[in-house]
C-alpha positions in Angstrom: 60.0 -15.5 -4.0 56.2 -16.1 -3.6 57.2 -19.4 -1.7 59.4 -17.6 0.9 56.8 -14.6 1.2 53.9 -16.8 1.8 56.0 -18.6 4.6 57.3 -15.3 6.0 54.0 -14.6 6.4 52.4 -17.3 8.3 55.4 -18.3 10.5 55.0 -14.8 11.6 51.2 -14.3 11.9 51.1 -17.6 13.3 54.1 -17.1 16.2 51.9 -13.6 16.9 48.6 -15.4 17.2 49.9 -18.0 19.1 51.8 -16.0 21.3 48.6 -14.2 22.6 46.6 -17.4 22.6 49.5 -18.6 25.0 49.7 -15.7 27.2 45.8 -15.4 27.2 45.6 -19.0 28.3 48.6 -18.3 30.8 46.7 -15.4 32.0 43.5 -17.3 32.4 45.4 -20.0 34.3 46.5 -18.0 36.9 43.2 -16.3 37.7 44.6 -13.1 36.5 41.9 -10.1 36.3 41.5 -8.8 32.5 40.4 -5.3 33.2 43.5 -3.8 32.0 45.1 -2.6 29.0 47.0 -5.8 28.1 43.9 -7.9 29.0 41.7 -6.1 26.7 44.1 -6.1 24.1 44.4 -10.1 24.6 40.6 -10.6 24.5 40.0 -8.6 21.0 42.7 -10.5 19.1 41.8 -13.9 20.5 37.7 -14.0 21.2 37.2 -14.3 17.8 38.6 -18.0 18.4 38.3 -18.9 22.2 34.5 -18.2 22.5 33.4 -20.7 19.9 36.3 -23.0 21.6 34.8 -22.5 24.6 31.1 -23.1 23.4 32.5 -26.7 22.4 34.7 -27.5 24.9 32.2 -26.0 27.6 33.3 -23.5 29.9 35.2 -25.3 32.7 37.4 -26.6 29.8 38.2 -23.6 27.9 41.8 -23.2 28.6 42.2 -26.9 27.6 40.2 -25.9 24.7 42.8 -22.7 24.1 46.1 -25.3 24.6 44.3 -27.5 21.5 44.1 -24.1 19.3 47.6 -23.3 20.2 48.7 -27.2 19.3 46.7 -26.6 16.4 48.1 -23.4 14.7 51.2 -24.8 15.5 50.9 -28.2 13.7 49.2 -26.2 10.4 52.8 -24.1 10.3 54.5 -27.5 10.3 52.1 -29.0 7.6 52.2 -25.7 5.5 56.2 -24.9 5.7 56.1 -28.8 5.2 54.1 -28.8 2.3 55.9 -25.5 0.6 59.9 -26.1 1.2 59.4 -30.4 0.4 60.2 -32.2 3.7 58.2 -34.8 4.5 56.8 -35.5 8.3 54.1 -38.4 9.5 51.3 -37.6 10.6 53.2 -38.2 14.4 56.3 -36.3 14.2 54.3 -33.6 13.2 52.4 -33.7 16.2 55.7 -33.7 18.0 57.0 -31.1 17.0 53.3 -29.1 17.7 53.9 -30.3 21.4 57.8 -28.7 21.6 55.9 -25.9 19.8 53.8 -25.3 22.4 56.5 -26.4 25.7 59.0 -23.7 23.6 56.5 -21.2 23.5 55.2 -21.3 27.2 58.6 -20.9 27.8 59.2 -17.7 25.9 56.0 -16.5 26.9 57.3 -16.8 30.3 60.5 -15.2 29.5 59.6 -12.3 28.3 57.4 -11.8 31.0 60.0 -12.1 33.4 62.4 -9.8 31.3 58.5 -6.9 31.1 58.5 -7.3 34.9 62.2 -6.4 36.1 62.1 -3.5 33.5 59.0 -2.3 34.9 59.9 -2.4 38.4 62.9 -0.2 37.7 61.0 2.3 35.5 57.2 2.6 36.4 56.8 0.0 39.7 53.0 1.0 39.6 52.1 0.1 36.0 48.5 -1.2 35.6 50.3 -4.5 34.2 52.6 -4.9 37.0 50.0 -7.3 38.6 49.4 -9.4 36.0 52.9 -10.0 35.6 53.5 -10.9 38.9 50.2 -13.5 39.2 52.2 -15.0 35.6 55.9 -15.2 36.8 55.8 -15.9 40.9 54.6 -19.7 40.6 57.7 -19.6 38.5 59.9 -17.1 40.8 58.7 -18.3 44.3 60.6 -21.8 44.2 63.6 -19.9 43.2 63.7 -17.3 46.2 63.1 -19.3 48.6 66.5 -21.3 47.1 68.9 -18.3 46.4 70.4 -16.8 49.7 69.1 -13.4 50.9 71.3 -10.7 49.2 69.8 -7.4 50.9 66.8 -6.5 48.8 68.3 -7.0 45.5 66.2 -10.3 44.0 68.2 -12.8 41.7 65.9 -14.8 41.3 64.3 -13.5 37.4 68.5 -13.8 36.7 67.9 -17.6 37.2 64.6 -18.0 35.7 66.3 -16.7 32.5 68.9 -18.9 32.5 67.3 -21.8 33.0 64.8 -20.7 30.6 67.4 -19.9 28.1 68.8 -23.3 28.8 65.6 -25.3 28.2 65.4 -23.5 24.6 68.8 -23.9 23.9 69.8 -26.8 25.4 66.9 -29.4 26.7 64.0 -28.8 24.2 66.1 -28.7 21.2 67.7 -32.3 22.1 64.5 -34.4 23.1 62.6 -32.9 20.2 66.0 -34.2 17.6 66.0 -37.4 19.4 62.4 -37.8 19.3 62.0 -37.0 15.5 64.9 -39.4 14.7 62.9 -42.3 16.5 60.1 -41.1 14.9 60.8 -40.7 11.1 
């Protein structure tokens, strides 16, 4: 019971940490401002880490330095689920499976962004994070208009972005990461 508690507890802490470290670094990526609610709330849970990150990495390389913390995290709930349920990755496959980590979670970031902003413009079109949303998910959504045909002001294109989102965690990641551990163990 202790052993299933203790990993309860960091798979979760560590998904939650990791998830804001991701969105904070997707954030950053995008040039997003910070001055709102969701910003602020991003920069207390994560400064504690990214400002001594980014005193090391230097400045121009903090959101390479935010990636490495997510890769990280995400390698230490490998080694520590590893090392409390008995099996037995190298030192390789458990940086693997950091990497899918990280492609999986850009991905869900991503998704539920998608899935914030089409129930926001529905309920409260205005909302002080309705910007940041947008900067986060149009790289991804822009493609994808411009490829759909017009359909008179109703936009499918967050329809496709969660499918093909749902099929790269499904489907795609799932696959190369099994193939790639069986070459690798």
């Amino acid at each position: 019971m202790t052993t299933q508690l203790t990993l309860f507890l960091v798979n979760n802490l560590v998904s939650l940490f990791t998830t804001a470290l991701m969105l904070r670094f997707m954030l950053q990526w995008v040039r997003a401002p910070f001055g709102n609610p969701l910003g602020h709330l991003l920069r207390t849970l994560t400064d504690w880490l990214v400002r001594p990150l980014v005193k090391i990495a230097g400045s121009s390389r903090s959101d390479a330095a935010i990636l490495l913390a997510v890769w990280v995290l995400l390698v230490l709930k490998v080694w520590v689920n590893d090392a409390l349920t008995i099996p037995v990755y190298t030192p390789f496959a458990m940086a693997a499976i950091g990497i899918f980590g990280l492609l999986k979670l850009w991905v869900q970031v991503l998704w539920v962004a998608i899935i914030a902003m089409a129930i926001l413009s529905w309920i409260a079109p205005r909302n002080d994070v309705m910007p940041m949303l947008h900067m986060l998910c149009d790289p991804l959504l822009a493609p994808i208009r411009r490829i759909l045909p017009a359909t008179g002001g109703l936009d499918l294109s967050p329809l496709v972005a969660l499918l093909l989102g749902q099929a790269l965690l499904t489907i795609v990641l799932p696959t190369l990461e099994h193939n790639l551990l069986r070459t690798l163990l």
